[in-house]
PATOR-12040 format. One record per residue: residue number from 1; chain; z, y, x of N, C-alpha, C, O in turn. Coordinates in Angstrom, 1 decimal. Layout:
<gunus>
GUNU num cadena   n_pz   n_py   n_px  ca_pz  ca_py  ca_px   c_pz   c_py   c_px   o_pz   o_py   o_px
GUNU NUM      A      Z      Y      X      Z      Y      X      Z      Y      X      Z      Y      X
...
</gunus>
This chain:
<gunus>
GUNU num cadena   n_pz   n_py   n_px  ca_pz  ca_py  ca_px   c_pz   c_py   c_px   o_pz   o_py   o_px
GUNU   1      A  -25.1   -5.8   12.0  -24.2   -6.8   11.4  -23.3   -7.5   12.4  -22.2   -7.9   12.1
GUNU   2      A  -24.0   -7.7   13.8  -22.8   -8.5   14.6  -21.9   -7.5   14.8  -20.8   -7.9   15.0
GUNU   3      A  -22.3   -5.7   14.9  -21.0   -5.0   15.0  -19.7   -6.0   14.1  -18.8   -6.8   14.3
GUNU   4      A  -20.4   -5.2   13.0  -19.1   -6.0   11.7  -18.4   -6.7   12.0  -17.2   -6.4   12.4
GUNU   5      A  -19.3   -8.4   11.8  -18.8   -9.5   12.4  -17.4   -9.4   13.5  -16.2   -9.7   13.2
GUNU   6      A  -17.9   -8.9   14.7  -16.8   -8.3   15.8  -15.9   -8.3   15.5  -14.9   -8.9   15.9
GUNU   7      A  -16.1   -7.0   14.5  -14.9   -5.8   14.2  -14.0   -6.8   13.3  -12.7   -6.6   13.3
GUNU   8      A  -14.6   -8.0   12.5  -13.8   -8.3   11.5  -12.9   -9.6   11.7  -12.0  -10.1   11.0
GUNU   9      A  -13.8   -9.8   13.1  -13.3  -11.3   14.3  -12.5  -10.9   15.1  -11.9  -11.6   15.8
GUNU  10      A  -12.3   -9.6   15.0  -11.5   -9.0   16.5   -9.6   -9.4   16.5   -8.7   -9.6   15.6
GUNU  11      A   -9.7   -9.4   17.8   -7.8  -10.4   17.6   -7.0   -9.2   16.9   -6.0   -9.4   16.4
GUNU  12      A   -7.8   -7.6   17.0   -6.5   -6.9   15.9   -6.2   -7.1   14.8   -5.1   -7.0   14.4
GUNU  13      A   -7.7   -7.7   14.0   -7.8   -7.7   12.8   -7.2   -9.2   12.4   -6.9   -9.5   11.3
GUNU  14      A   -6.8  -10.2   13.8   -6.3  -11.5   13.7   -4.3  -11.4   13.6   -3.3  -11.9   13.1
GUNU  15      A   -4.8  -10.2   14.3   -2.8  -10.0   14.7   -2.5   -9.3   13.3   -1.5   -9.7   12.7
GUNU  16      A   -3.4   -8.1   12.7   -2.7   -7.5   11.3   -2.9   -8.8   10.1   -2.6   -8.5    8.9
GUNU  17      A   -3.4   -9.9   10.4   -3.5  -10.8    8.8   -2.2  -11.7    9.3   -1.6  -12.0    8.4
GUNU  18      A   -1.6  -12.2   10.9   -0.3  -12.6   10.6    0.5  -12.1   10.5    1.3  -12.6    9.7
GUNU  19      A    0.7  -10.9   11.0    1.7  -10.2   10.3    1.9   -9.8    9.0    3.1   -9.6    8.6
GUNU  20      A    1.1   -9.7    8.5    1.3   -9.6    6.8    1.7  -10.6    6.1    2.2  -10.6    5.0
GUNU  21      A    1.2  -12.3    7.0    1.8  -13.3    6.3    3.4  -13.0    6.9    4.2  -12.4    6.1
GUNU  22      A    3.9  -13.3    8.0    4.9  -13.0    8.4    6.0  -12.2    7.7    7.2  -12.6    7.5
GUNU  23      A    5.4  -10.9    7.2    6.1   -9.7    6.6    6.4  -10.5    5.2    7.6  -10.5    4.7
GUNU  24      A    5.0  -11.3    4.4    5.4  -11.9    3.5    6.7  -12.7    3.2    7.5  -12.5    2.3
GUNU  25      A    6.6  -13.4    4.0    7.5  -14.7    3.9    9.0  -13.9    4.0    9.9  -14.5    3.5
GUNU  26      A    9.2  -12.8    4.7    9.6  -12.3    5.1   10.6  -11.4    3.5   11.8  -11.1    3.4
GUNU  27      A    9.5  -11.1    2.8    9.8  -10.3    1.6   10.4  -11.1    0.5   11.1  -10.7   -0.3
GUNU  28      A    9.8  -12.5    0.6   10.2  -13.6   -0.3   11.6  -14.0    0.0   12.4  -14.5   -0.7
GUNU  29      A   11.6  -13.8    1.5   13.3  -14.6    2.0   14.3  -13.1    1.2   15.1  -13.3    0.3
GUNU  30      A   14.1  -12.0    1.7   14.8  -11.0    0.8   14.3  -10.3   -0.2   13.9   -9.2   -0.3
GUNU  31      A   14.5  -11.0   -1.0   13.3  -10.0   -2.1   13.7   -8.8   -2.9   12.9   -8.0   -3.6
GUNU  32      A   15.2   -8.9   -2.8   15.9   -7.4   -3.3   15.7   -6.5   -2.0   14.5   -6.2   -2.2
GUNU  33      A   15.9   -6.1   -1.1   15.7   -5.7   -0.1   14.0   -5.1    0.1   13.5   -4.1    0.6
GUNU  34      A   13.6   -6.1   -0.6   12.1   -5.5   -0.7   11.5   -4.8   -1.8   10.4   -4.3   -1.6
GUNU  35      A   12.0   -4.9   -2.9   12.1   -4.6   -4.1   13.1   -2.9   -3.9   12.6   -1.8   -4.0
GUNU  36      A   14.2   -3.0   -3.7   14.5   -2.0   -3.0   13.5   -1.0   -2.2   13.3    0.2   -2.4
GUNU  37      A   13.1   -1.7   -1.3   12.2   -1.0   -0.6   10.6   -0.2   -1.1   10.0    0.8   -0.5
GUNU  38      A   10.2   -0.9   -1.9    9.1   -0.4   -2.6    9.2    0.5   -4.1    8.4    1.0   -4.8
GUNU  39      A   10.6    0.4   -4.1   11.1    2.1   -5.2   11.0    2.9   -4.3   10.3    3.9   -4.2
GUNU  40      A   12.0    2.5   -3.5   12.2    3.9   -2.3   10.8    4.6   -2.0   10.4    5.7   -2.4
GUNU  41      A   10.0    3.5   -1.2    8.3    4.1   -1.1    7.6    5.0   -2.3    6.9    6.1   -2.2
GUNU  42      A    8.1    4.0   -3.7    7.3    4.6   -5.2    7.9    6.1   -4.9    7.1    7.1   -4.9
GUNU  43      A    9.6    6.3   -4.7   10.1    7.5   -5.2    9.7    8.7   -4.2    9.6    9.9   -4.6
GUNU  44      A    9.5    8.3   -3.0    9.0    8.9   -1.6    7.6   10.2   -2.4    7.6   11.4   -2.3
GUNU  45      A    6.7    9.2   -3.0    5.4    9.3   -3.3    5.1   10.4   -4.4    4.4   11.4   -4.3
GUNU  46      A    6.0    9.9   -5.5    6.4   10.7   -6.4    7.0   12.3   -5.9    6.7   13.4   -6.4
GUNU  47      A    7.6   12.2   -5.2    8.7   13.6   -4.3    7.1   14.3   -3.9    6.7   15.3   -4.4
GUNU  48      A    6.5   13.6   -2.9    5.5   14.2   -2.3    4.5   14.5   -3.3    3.6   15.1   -2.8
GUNU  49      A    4.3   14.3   -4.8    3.1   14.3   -5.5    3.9   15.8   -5.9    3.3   16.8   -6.0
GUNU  50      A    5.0   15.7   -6.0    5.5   17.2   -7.4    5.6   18.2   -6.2    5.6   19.4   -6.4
GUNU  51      A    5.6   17.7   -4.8    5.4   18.9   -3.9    4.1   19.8   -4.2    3.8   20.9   -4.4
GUNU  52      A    3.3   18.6   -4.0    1.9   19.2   -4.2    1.3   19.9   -5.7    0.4   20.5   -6.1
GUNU  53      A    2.6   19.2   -6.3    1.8   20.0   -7.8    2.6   21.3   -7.9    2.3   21.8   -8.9
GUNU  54      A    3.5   22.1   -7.0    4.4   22.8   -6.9    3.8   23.6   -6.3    4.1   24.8   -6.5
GUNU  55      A    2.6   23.4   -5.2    1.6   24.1   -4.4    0.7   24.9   -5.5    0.3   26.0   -5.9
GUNU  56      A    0.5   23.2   -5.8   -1.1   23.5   -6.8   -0.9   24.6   -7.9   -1.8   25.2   -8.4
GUNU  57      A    0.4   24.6   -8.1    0.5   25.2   -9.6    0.2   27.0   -9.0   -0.4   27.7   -9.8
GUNU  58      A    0.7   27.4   -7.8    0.2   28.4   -7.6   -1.3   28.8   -6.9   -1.6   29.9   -6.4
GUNU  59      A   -1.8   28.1   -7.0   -3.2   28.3   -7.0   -3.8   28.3   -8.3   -4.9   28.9   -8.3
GUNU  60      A   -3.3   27.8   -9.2   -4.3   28.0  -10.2   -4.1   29.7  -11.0   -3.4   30.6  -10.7
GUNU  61      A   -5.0   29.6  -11.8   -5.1   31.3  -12.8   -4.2   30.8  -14.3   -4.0   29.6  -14.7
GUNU  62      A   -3.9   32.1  -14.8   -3.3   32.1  -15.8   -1.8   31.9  -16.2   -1.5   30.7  -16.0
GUNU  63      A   -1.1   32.5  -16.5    0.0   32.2  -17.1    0.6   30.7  -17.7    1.6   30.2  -17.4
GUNU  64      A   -0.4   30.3  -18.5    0.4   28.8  -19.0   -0.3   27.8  -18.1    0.4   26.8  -17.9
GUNU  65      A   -1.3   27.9  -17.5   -1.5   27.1  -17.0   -0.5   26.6  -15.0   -0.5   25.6  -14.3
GUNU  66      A    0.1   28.0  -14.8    1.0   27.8  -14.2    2.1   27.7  -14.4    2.8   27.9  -13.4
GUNU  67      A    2.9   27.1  -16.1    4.0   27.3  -16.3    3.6   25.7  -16.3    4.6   25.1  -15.9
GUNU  68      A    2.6   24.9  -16.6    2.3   23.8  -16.9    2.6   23.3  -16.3    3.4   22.4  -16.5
GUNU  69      A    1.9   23.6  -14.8    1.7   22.6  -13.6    2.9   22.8  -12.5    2.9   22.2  -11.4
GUNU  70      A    4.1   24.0  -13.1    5.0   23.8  -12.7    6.1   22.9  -13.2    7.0   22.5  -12.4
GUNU  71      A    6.2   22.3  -14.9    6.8   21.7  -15.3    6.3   20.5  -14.9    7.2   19.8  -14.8
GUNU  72      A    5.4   19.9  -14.7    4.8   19.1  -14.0    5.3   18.6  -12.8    5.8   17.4  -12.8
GUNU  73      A    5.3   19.3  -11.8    5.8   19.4  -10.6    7.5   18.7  -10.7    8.0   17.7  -10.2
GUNU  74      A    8.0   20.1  -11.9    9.4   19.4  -11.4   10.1   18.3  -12.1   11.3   18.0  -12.0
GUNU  75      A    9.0   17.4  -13.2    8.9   16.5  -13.8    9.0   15.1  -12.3    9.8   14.1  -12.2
GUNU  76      A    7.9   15.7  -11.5    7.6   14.8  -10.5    8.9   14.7   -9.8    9.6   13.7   -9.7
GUNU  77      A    9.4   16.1   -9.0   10.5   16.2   -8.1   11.8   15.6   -8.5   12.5   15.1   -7.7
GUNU  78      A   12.1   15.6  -10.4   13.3   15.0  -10.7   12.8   13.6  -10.7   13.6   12.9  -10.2
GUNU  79      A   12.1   13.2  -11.0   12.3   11.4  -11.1   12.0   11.0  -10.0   12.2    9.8   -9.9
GUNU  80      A   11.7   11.5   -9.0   11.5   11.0   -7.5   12.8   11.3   -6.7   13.1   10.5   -5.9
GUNU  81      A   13.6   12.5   -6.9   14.4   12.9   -6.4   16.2   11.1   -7.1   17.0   10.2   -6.6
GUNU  82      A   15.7   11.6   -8.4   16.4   10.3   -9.1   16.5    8.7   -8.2   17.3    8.1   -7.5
GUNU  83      A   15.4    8.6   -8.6   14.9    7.1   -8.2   15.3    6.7   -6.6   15.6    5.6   -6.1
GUNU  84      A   15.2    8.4   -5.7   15.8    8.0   -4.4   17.9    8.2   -4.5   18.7    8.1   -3.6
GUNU  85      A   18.1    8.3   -5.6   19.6    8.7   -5.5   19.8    7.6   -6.2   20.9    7.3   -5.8
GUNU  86      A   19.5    6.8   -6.9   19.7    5.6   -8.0   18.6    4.8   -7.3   17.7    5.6   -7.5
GUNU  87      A   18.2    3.9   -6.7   17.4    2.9   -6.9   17.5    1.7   -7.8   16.6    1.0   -8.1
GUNU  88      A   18.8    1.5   -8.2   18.7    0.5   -8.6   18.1    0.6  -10.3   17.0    0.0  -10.6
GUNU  89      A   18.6    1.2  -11.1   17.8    1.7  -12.4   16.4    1.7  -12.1   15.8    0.9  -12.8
GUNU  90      A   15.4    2.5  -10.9   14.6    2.0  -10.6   13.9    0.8  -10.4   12.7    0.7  -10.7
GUNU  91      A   14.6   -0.1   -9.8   14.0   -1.5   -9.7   14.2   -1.9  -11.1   13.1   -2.4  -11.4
GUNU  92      A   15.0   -1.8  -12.3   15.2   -2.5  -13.2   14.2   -1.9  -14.0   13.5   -2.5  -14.9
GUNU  93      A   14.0   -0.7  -13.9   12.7    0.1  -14.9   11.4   -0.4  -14.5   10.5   -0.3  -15.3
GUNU  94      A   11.2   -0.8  -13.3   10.0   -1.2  -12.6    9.9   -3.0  -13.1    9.2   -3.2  -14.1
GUNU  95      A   10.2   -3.5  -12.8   10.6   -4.8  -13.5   10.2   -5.1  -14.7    9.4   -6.0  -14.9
GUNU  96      A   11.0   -4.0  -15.9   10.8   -4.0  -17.0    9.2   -3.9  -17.2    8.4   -4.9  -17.3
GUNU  97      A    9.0   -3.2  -17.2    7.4   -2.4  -16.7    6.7   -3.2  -16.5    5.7   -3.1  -17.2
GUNU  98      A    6.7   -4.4  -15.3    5.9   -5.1  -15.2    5.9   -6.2  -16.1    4.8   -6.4  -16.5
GUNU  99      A    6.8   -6.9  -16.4    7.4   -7.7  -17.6    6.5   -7.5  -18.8    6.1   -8.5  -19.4
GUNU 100      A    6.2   -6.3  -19.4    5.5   -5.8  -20.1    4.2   -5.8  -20.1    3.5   -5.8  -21.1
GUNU 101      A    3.7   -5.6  -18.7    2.8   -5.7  -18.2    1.6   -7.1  -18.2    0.4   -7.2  -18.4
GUNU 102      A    2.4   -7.7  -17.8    2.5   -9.1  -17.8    1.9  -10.2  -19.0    1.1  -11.1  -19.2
GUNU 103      A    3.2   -9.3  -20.1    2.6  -10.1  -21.4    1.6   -9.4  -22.0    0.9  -10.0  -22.8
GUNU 104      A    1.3   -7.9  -21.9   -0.3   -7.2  -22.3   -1.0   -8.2  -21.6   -1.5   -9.2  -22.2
GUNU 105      A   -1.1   -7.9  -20.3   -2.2   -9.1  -20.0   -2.5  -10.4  -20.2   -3.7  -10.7  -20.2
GUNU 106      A   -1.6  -11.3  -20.2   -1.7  -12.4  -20.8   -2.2  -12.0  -22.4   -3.1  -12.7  -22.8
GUNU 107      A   -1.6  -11.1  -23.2   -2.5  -11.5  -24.5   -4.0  -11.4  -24.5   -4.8  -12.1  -25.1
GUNU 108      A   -4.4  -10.2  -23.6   -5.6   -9.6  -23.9   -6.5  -11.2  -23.1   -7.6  -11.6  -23.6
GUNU 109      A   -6.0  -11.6  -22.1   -6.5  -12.8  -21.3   -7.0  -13.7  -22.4   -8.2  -13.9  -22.5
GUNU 110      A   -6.0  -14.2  -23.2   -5.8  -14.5  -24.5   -7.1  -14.1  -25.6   -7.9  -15.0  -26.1
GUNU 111      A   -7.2  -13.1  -25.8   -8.1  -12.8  -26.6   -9.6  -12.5  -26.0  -10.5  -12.6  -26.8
GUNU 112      A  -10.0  -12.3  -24.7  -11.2  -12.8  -24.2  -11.6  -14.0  -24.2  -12.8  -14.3  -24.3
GUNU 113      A  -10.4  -15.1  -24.3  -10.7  -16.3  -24.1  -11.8  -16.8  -25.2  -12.9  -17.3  -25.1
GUNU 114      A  -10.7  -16.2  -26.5  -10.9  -16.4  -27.4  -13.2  -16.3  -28.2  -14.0  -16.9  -28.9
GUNU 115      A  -13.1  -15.2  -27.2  -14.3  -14.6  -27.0  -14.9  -15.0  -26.6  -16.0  -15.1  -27.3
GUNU 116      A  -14.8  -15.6  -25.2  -16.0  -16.3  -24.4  -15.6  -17.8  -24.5  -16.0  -18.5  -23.6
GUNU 117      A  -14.9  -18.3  -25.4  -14.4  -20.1  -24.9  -15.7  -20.8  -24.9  -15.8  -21.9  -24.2
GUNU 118      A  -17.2  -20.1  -25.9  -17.7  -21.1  -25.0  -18.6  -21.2  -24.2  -19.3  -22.2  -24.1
GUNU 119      A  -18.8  -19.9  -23.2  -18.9  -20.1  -21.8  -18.5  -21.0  -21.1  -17.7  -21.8  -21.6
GUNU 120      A  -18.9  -21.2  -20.2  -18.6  -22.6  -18.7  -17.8  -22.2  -18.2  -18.3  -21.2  -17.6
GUNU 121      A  -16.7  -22.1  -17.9  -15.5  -21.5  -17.1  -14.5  -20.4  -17.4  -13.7  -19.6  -16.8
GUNU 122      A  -15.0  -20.9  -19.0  -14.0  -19.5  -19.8  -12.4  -20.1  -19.7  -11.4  -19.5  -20.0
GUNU 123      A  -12.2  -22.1  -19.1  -10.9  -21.9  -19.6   -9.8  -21.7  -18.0   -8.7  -22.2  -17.7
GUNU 124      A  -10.6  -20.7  -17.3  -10.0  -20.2  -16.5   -9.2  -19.4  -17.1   -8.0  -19.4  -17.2
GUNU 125      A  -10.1  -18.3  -17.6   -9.3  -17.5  -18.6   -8.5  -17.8  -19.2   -7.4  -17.4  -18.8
GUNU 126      A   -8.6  -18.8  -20.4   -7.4  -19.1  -21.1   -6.2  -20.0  -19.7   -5.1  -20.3  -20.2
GUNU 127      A   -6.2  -20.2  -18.8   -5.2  -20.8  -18.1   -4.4  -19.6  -17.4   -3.2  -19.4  -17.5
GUNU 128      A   -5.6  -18.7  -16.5   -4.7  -17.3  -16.3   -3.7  -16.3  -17.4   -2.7  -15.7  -17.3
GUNU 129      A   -4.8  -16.7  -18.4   -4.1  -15.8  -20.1   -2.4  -16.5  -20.0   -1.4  -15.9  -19.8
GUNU 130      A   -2.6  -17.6  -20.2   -1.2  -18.7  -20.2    0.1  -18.4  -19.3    1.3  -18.1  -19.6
GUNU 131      A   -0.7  -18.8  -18.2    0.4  -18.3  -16.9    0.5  -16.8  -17.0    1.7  -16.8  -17.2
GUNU 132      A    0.3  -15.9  -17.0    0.3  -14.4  -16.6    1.3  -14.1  -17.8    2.3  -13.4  -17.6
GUNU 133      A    1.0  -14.6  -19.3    1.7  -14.9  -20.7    3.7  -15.6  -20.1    4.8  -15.1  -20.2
GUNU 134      A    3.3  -16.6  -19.6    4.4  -17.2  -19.9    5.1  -16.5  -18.5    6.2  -16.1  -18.9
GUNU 135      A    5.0  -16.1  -16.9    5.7  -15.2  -16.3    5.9  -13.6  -17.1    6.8  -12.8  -16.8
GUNU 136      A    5.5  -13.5  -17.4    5.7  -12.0  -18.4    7.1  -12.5  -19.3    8.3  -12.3  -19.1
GUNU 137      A    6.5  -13.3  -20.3    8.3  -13.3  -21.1    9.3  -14.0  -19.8   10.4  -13.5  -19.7
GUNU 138      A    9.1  -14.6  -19.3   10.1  -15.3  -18.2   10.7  -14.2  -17.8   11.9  -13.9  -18.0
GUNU 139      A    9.9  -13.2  -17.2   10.5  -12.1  -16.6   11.9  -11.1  -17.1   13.0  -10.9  -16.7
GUNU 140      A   10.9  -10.7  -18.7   11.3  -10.1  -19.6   12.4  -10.9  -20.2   13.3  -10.2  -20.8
GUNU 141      A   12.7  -12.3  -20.1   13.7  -12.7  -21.3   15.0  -12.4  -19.7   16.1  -11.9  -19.9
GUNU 142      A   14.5  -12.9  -18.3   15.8  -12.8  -17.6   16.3  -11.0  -17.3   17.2  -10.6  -16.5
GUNU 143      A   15.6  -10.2  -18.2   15.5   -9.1  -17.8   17.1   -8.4  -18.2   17.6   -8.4  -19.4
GUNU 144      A   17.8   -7.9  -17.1   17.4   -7.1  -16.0   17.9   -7.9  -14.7   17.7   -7.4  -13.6
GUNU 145      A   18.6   -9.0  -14.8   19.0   -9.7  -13.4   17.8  -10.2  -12.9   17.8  -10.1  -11.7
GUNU 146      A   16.3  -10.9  -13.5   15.4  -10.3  -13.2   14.8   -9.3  -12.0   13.8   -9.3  -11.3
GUNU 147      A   15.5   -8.9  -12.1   15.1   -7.1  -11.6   15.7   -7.4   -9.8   15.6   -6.6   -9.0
GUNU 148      A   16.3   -8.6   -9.7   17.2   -9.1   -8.0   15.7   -9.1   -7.5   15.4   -8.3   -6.6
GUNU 149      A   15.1   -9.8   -7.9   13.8  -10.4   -7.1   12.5  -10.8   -7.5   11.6  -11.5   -6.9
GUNU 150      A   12.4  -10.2   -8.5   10.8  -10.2   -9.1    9.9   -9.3   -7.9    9.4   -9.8   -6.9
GUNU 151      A    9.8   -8.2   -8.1    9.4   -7.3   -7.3    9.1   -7.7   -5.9    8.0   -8.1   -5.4
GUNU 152      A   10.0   -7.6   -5.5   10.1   -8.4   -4.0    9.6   -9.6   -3.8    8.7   -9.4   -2.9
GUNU 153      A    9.7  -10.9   -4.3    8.8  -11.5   -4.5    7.5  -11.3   -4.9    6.9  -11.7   -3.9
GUNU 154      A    6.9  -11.1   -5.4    5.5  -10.8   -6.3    4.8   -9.6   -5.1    3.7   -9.2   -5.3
GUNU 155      A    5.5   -9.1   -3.9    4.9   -8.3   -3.3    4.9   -9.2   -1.9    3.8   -9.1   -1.3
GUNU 156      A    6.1  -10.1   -1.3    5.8  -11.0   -0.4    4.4  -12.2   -1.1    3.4  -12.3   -0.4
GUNU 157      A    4.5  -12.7   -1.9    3.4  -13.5   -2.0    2.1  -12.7   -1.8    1.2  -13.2   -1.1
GUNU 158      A    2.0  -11.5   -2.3    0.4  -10.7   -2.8    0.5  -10.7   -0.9   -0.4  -11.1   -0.3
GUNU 159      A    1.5  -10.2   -0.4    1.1  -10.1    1.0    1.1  -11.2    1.9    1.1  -10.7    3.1
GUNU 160      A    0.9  -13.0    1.8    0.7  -14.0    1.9   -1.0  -14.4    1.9   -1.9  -14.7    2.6
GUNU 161      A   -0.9  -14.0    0.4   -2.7  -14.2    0.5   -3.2  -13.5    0.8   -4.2  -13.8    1.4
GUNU 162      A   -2.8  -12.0    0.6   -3.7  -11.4    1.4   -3.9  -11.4    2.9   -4.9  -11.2    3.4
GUNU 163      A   -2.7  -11.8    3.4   -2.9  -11.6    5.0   -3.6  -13.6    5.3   -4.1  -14.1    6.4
GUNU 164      A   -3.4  -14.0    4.4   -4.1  -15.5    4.7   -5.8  -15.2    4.7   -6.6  -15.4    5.7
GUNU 165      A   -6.1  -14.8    3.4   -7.3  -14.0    2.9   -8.2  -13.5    4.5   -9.2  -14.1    4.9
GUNU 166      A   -7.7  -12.7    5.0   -7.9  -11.9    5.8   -8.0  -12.7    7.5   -8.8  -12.4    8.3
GUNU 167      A   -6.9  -13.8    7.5   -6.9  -14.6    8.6   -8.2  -15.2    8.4   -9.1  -15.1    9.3
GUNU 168      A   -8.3  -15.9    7.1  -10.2  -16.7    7.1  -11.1  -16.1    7.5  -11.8  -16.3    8.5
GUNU 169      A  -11.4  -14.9    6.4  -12.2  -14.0    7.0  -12.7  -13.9    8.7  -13.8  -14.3    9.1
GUNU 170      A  -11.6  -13.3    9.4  -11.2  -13.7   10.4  -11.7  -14.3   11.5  -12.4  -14.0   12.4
GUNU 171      A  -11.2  -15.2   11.0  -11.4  -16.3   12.0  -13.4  -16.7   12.2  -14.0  -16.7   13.2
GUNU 172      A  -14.0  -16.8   10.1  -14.5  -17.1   10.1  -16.3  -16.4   10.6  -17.4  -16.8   10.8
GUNU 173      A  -15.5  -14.8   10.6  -15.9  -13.7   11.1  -16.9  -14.1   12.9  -18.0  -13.9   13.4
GUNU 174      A  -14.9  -14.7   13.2  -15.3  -14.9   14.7  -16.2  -16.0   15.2  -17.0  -15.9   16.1
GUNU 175      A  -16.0  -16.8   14.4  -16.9  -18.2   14.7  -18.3  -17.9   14.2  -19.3  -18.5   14.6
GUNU 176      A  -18.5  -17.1   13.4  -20.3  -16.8   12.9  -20.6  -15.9   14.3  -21.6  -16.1   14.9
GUNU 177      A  -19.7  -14.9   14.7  -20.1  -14.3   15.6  -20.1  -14.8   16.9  -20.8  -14.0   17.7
GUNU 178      A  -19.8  -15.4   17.3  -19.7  -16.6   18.8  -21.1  -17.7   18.4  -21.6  -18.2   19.4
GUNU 179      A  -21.6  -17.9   17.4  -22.4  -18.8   16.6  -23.6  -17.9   16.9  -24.4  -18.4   17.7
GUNU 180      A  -24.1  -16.6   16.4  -24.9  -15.9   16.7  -25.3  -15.1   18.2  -26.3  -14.4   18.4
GUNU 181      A  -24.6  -15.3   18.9  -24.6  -14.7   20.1  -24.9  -15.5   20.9  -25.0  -15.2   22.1
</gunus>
């Protein structure tokens, strides 16, 4: 266990949690730029998935089943190949998406609540249902100018707490481990 500890006290694991806040704040100051940048990544991924289903498809047996996993393939290659020639339709499709996303989950938040209200701490639920509810149409009604800085945003913050997340840990890692030794 003090391995762990160490490992999770160690100044690398201190230097990659500022830097992610860093990167954060970083993503929020440009958040088209970053939003940009995480199609590009999506469309990267996609290119590389229809590569492999372009492999895969000749490995498998049968006739339809390699006519399949070839339309497959170049299902993957055109919207990846797209999304890197257009990003911007991309950001605004991704956006949309999430927007949508957003208000599923807030309803369903919504209807657990509903479920557990009277549990001890169900109105967490109903407060996340709320919030998650009301940035979803926010999104959706500014939708698609929206689409400048949702993304980008929403990926600098997740990379704030997480790299904050990770600083406590951290730190707290280090001081149990100086504590036990």
């Amino acid at each position: 266990m003090s391995t762990a500890l160490s490992t999770l006290g160690s100044g690398k694991s201190i230097v990659w949690a500022i830097l992610l806040i860093v990167f954060g704040f970083l993503a929020i100051a440009l958040p088209f730029a970053t939003s940009w940048g995480v199609v590009v990544v999506i469309a990267w991924l996609i290119v590389f998935s229809g590569g492999f289903q372009f492999i895969h498809a000749f490995q498998s047996k049968g006739v339809g089943s390699i006519v399949w996993k070839l339309l497959v393939a170049v299902l993957y290659l055109t919207v990846g190949i797209y999304l890197l020639l257009h990003p911007l339709p991309g950001i605004a499709g991704f956006t949309l998406a999430l927007a949508i996303f957003f208000v599923a989950e807030g309803v369903i938040d919504l209807v657990a609540w509903f479920q557990t209200r009277s549990i001890a701490g169900s109105g967490w639920i109903l407060f996340d249902g709320i919030v998650t509810l009301i940035l979803g149409l926010l999104v959706w009604r500014q939708w698609p100018s929206s689409s400048l800085w949702v993304i980008g945003t929403l990926v600098g913050i997740s990379m704030i707490f997480t790299g904050t997340t990770r600083l406590m840990l951290s730190l707290s890692a280090r001081s149990l481990a100086h504590s036990v030794a």
